[in-house]
C-alpha positions as CSV (number, residue, x, y, z in Angstrom):
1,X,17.8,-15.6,-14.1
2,X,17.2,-12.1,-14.0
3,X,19.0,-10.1,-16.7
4,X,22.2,-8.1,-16.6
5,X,20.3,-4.9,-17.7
6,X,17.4,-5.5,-15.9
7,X,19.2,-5.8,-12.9
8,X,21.3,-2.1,-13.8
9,X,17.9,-0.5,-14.6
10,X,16.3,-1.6,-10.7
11,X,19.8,-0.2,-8.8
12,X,19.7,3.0,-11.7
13,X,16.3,3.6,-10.2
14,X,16.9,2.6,-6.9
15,X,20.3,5.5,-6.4
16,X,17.3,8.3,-7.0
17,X,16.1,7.7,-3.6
18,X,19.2,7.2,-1.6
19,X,19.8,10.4,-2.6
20,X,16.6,11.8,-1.7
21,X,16.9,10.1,1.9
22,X,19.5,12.0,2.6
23,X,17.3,15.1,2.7
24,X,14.2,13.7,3.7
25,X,15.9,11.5,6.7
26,X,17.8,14.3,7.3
27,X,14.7,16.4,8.3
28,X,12.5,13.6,9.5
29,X,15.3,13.1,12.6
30,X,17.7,16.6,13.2
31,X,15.8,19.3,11.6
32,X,13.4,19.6,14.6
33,X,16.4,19.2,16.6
34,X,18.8,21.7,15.3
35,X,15.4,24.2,15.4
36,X,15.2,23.5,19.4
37,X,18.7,22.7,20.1
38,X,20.6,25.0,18.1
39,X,19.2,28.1,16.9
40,X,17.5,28.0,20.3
41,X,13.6,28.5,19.2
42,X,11.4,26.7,21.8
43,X,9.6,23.2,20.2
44,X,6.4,24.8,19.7
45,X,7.5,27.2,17.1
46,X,10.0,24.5,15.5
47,X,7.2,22.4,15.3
48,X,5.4,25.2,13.5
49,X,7.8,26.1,10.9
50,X,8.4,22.3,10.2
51,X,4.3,22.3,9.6
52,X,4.5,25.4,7.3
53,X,7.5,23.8,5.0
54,X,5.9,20.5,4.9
55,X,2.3,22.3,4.3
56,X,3.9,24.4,1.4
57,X,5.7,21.3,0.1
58,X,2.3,19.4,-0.2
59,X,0.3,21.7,-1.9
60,X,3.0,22.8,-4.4
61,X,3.3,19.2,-5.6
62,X,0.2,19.1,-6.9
63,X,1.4,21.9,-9.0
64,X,4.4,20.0,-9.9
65,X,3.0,17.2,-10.9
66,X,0.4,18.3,-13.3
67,X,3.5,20.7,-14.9
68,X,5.8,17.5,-15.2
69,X,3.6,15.5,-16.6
70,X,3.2,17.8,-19.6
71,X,7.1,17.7,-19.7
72,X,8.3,16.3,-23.7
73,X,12.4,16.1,-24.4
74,X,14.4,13.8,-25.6
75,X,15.4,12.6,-22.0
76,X,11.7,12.0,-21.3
77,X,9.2,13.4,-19.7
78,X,9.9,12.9,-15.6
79,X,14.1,12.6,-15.7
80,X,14.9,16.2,-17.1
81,X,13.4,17.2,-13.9
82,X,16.0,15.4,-12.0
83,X,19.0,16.1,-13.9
84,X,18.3,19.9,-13.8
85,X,17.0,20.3,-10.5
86,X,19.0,18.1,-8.3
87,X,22.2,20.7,-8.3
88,X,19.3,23.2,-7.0
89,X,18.3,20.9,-4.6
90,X,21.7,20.5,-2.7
91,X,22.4,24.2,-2.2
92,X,19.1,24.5,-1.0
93,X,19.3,22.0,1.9
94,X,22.8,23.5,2.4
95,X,20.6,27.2,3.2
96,X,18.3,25.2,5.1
97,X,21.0,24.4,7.8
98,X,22.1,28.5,7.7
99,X,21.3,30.5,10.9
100,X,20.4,34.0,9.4
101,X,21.7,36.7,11.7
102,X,18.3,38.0,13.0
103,X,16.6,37.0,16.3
104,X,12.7,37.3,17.3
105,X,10.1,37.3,14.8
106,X,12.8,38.3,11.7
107,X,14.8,35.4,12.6
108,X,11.7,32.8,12.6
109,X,10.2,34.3,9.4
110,X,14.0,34.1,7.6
111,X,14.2,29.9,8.9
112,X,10.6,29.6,7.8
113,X,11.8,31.4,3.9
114,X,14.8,29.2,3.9
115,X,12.2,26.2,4.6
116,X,10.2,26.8,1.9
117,X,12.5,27.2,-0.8
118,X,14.1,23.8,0.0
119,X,10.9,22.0,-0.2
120,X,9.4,23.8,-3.1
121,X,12.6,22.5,-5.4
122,X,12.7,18.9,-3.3
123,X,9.5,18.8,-5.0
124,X,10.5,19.7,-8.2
125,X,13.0,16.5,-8.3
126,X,11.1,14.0,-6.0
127,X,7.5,14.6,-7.8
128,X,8.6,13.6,-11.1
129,X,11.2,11.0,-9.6
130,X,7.9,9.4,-8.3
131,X,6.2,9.4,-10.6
132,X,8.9,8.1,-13.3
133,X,8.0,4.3,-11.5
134,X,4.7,4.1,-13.3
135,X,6.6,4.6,-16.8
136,X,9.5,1.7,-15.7
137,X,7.4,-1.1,-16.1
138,X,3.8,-2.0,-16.3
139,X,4.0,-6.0,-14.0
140,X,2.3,-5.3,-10.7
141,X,5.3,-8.3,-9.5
142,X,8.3,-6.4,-11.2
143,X,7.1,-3.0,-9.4
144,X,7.3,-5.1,-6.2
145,X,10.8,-5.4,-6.8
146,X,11.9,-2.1,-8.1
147,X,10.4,-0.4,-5.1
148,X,12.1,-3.2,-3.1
149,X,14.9,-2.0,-4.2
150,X,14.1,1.5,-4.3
151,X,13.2,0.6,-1.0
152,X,17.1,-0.8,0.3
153,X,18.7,2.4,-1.3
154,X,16.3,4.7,0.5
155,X,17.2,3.5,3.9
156,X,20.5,3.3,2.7
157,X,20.0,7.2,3.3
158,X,18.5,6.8,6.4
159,X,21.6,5.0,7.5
160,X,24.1,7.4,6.1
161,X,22.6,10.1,7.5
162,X,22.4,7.9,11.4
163,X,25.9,7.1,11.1
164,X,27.7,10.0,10.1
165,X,25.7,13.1,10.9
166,X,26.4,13.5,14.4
167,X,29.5,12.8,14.1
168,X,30.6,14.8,11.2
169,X,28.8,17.8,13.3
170,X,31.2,17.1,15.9
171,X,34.0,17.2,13.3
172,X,33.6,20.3,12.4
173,X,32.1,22.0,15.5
174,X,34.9,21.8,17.7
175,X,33.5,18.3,19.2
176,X,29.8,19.5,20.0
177,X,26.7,18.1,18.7
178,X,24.8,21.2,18.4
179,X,27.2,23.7,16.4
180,X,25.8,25.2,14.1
181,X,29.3,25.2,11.9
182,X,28.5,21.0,12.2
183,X,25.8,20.9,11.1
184,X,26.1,23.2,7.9
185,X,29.2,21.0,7.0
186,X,27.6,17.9,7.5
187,X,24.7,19.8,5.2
188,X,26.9,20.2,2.7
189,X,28.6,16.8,2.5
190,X,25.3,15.7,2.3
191,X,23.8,17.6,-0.8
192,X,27.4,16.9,-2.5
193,X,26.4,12.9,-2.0
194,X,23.0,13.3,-2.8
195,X,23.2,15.2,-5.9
196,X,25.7,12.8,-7.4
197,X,23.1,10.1,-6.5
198,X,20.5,11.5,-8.5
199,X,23.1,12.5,-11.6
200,X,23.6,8.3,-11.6
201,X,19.8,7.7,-11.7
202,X,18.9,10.2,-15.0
203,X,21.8,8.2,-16.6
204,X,20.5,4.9,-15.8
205,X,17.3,5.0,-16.4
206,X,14.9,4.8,-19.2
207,X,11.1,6.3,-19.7
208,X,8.7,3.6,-21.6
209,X,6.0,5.3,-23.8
210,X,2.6,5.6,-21.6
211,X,-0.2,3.0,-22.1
212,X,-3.4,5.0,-23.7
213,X,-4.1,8.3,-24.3
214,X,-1.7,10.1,-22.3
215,X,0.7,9.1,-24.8
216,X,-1.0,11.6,-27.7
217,X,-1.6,14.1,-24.8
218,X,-0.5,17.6,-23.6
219,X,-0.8,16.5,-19.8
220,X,-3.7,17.4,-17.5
221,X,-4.8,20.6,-15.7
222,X,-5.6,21.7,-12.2
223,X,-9.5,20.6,-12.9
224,X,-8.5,17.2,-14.2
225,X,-6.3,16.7,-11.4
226,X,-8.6,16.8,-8.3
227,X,-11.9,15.5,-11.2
228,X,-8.9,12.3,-11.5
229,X,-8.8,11.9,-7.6
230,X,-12.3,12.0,-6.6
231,X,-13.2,9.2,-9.5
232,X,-10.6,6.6,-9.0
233,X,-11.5,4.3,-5.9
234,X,-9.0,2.8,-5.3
235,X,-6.7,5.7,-5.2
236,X,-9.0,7.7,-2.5
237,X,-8.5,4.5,0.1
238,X,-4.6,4.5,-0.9
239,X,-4.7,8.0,0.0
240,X,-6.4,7.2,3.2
241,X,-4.2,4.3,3.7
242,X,-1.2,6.5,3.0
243,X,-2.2,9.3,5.6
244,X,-2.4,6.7,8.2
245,X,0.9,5.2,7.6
246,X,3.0,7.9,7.0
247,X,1.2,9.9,10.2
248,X,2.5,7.0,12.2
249,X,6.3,6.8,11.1
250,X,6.2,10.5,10.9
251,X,5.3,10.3,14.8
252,X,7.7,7.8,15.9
253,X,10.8,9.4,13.8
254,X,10.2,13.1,14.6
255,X,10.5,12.6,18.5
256,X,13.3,9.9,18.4
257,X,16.2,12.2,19.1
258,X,14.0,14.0,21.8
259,X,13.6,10.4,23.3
260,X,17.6,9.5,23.1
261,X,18.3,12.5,24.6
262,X,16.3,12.7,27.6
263,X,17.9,9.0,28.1
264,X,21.0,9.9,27.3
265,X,22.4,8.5,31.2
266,X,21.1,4.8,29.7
267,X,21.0,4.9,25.7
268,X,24.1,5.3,23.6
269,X,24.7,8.1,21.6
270,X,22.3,9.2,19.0
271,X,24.1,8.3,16.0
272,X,24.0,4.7,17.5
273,X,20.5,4.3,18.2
274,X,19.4,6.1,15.1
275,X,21.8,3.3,13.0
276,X,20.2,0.9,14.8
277,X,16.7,1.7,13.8
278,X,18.4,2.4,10.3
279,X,20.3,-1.3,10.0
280,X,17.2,-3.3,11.4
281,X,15.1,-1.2,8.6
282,X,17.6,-1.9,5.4
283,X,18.0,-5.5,6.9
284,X,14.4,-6.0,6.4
285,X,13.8,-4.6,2.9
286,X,14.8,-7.6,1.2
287,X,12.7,-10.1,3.5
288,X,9.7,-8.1,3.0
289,X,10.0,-7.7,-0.7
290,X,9.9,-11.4,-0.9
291,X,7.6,-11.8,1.7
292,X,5.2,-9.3,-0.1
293,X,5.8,-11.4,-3.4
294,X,4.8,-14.8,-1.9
295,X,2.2,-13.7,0.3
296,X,0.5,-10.3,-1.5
297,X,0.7,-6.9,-0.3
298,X,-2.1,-6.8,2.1
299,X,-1.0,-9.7,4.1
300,X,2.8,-7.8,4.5
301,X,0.7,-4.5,5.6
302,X,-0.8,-6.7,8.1
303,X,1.9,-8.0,9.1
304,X,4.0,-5.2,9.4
305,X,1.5,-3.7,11.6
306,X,1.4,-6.1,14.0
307,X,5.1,-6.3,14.7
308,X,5.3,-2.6,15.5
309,X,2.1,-2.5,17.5
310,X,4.0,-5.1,19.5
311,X,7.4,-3.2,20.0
312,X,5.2,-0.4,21.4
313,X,2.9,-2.2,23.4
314,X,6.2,-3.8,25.2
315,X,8.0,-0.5,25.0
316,X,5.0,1.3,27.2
317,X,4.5,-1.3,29.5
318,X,7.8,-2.6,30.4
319,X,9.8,0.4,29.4
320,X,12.9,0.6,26.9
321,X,14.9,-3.1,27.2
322,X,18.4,-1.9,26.6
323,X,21.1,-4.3,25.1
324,X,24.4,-1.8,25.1
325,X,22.8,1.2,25.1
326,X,20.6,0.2,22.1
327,X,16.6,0.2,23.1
328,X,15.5,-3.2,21.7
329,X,11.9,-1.5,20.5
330,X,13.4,0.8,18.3
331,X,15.1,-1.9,16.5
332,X,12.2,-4.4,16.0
333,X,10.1,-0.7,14.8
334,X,13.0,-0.1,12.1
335,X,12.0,-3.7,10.7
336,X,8.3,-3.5,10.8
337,X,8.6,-0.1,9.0
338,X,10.8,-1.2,6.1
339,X,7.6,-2.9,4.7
340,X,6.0,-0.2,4.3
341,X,8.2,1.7,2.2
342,X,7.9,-1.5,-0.4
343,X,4.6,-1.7,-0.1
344,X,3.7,1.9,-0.7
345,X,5.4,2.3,-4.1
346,X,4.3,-0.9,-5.4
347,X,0.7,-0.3,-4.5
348,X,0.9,3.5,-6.0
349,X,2.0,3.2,-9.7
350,X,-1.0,0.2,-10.1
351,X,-3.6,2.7,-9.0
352,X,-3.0,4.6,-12.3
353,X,-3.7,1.9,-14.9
354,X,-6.7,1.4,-12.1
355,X,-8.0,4.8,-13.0
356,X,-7.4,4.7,-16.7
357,X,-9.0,1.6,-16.7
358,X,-12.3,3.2,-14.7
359,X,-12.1,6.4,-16.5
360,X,-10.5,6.0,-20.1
361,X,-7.8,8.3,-19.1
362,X,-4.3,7.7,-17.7
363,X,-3.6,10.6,-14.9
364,X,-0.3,10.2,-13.4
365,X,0.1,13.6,-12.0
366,X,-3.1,12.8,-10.3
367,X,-1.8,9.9,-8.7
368,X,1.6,10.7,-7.8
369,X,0.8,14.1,-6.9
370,X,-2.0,13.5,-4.5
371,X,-0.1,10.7,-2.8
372,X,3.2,13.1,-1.9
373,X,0.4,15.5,-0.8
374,X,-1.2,13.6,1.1
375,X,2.4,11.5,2.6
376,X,3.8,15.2,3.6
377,X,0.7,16.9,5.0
378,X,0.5,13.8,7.4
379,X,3.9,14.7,8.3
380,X,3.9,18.2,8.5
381,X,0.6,18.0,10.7
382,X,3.0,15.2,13.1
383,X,6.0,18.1,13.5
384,X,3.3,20.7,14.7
385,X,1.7,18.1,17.0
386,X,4.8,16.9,18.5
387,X,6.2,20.3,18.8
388,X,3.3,21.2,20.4
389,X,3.4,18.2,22.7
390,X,7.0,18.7,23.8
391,X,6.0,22.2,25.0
392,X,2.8,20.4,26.9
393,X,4.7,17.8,28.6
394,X,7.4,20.1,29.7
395,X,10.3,19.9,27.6
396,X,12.9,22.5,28.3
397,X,15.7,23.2,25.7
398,X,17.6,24.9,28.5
399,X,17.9,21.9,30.8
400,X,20.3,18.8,30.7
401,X,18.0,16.5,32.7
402,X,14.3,16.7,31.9
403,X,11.7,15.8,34.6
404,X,10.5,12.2,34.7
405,X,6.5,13.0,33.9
406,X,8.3,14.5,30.3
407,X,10.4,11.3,29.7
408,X,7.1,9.6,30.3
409,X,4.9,11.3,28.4
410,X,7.6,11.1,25.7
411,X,7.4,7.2,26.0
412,X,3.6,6.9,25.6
413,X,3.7,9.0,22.4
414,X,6.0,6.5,20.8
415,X,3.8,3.7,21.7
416,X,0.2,5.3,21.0
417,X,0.7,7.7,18.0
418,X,2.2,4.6,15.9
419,X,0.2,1.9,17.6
420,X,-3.2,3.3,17.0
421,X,-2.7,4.7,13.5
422,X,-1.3,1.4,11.5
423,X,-4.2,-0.3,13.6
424,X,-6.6,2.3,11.5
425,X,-4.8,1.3,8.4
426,X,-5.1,-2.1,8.7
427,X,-8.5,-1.7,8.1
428,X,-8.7,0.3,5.2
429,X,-6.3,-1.6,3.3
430,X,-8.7,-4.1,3.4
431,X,-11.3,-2.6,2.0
432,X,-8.6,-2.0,-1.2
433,X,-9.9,-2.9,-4.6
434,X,-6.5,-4.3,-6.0
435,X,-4.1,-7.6,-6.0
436,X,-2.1,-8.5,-8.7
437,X,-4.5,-10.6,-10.4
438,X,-7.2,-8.1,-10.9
439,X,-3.9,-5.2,-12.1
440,X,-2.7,-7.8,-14.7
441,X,-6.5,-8.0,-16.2
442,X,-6.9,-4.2,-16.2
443,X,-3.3,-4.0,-17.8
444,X,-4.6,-6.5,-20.3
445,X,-7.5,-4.5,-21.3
446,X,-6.0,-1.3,-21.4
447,X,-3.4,-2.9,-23.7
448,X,-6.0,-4.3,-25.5
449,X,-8.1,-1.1,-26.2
């Protein structure tokens, strides 16, 4: 029987990241969008500024995590950050959804500002919200289930934001789903949601002291940082492992409201599909977590692989199978991806008693900070390529019908980009050093020492 206040500290853990899914969903499937659609700016240089925000973002949490980590309050050392940035954080993403009265080069450089602010202080709250995981518990099996958990209320965000953006853009732009009065509004209503979301997690939550020497510490420096990355093994093929993963969603998700629209004659609106893909994903959060806790994590990566390499290998061959305007593939990808998002945060919080236990010292910021790096460069890297690949295949913001070779071209994207890079991870999460067996003796002797 699992404990009243065990069970109030997974869901006061969990709420952290449905509001941070909110903003991250948010860009991941309309910013793009509103870029082409609404300010006007062709894909190529949407796809550009998307890749300079998401650049920025990863290199400035680095930074963030090596400040946080020194952070020493009475609240902690990871949830003041969250408390006193999350207010921050909603105006920001409010700005972010602002077109500045400029045009040409002024206008770009004033959207690619506005950008950049919003992700430097997502980073200030979602580094240290991270990284607040590793100091929850120390059982490789109770991680499992808080980021299963964490897992459900973060595609709880993904759903929100499917079901209601669209149409609260058309709320409140006159009926049209590219006015730019929408989509500030919805912007707003979003922050509003999401920063009460994260208030709820600093109050239900609670910091254990570290294990080792962190605990006497004054945090880690730049130098120990990247000296912390390059000696712990099994964080290098996470990272690896990581890139691959989040390339893939990144390269499915980006493009989906491109591939709605150019179907729009045959799919259902975009709201529709998008909570589709966002049901079929929070459905499967809670089979995977207890798939992944009966069978081990490799086995779910696996797994999960193979399931979406087999939505796209039907989805390219045979085309989209549509059951009320809802393409079937897009479905069966939202469940295959939900096991990632479990398996990633429980794999990353054991690869830091993994280094203390290879190098004496516990480095959080190392960990948590080169793992957001590395999940937002891959991103940032996918909204340049596939704004650059809209451009190639044709896509014209101006036109209501695109040419068949572009609906195509935009079909063998979905299949390949994902197909082939969760193929290349399935290898390299062989090759990882860590089960739960081998974490519970290196918790031991750290505990021990």
């Amino acid at each position: 029987m699992v404990r009243l206040k065990t069970v109030a500290a997974y869901l006061g853990y969990g709420v952290g990241d449905f509001g941070l899914n909110i903003y991250w969903n948010a860009l991941s499937l309309v910013l793009l969008f509103w870029y082409a659609e609404v300010v006007g700016l062709t894909p190529q240089v949407a796809g550009a500024i998307y890749f300079v925000g998401m650049a920025w973002d990863a290199v400035s949490d680095v930074i963030v995590a090596s400040l946080a980590e020194r952070t020493r309050s009475r609240f902690g050392t990871y949830r003041p950050h969250i408390l006193f940035a999350g207010p921050a954080l909603g105006v920001s993403f409010v700005l972010l959804f602002w077109i500045p009265p400029f045009e040409g080069i002024a206008l770009v450089a004033a959207l690619t500002a506005t950008h950049i602010l919003f992700r430097t202080v997502y980073t200030i709250v979602a580094v240290p919200y991270s990284a607040l995981a590793a100091r929850l518990t120390y059982s490789s099996v109770e991680r499992t289930t808080y980021s299963g958990v964490r897992m459900f209320f973060a595609f709880t965000g993904l759903l929100i934001v499917s079901v209601l953006w669209f149409p609260l853009v058309r709320s409140f732009g006159d009926g049209e789903d590219i006015s730019g009065p929408g989509f500030q509004a919805a912007a707003a209503i979003g922050a509003v949601t999401a920063t009460l979301a994260l208030l709820l997690c600093f109050l239900g939550t609670r910091e254990n002291p570290p294990l080792g020497r962190l605990g006497a510490g004054k945090g880690h420096g730049m130098a120990d940082f990247w000296r912390a990355v390059r000696a712990n093994g099994a964080l290098g093929l996470l990272l690896a492992l990581i890139f691959l993963q989040s390339s893939a969603v990144a390269s499915f998700l980006i493009p989906l409201t491109f591939f709605v629209e150019v179907h729009a004659p045959v799919f259902a609106a975009k709201e529709a599909v998008m909570t589709a893909y966002a049901v079929a994903t929070l459905v499967s959060i809670p089979l995977w977590t207890m798939v992944i806790r009966r069978f081990g994590k490799k086995t779910g990566w696996i797994a999960a692989c193979i399931i979406a390499g087999l939505a796209g290998l039907d989805l390219a061959i045979w085309g989209a199978r549509v059951v009320s305007g809802i393409p079937l593939q897009v479905v069966v990808y939202g469940s295959a991806f939900g096991a990632f998002g479990v398996l990633v945060w429980a794999l990353v919080p054991d690869t830091v008693e993994y280094g203390q236990w290879q190098t004496g010292d516990r480095n959080e910021s190392a960990v948590f900070g080169s793992v957001l790096l590395t999940q937002k460069l891959s991103s940032g890297l996918m909204g340049l390529f596939v704004g650059t690949m809209l451009s190639l295949v044709g896509y014209d913001v101006t036109q209501d019908i695109q040419a068949q070779s572009t609906i195509d071209s935009l079909r063998l994207h979905i299949f390949l980009g994902p197909t082939v890079l969760l193929a290349l991870s399935s290898l390299v999460i062989l090759r990882l050093p860590l089960n739960r067996r081998v974490h519970a003796e290196i918790v031991g002797r750290i505990g021990d020492d």
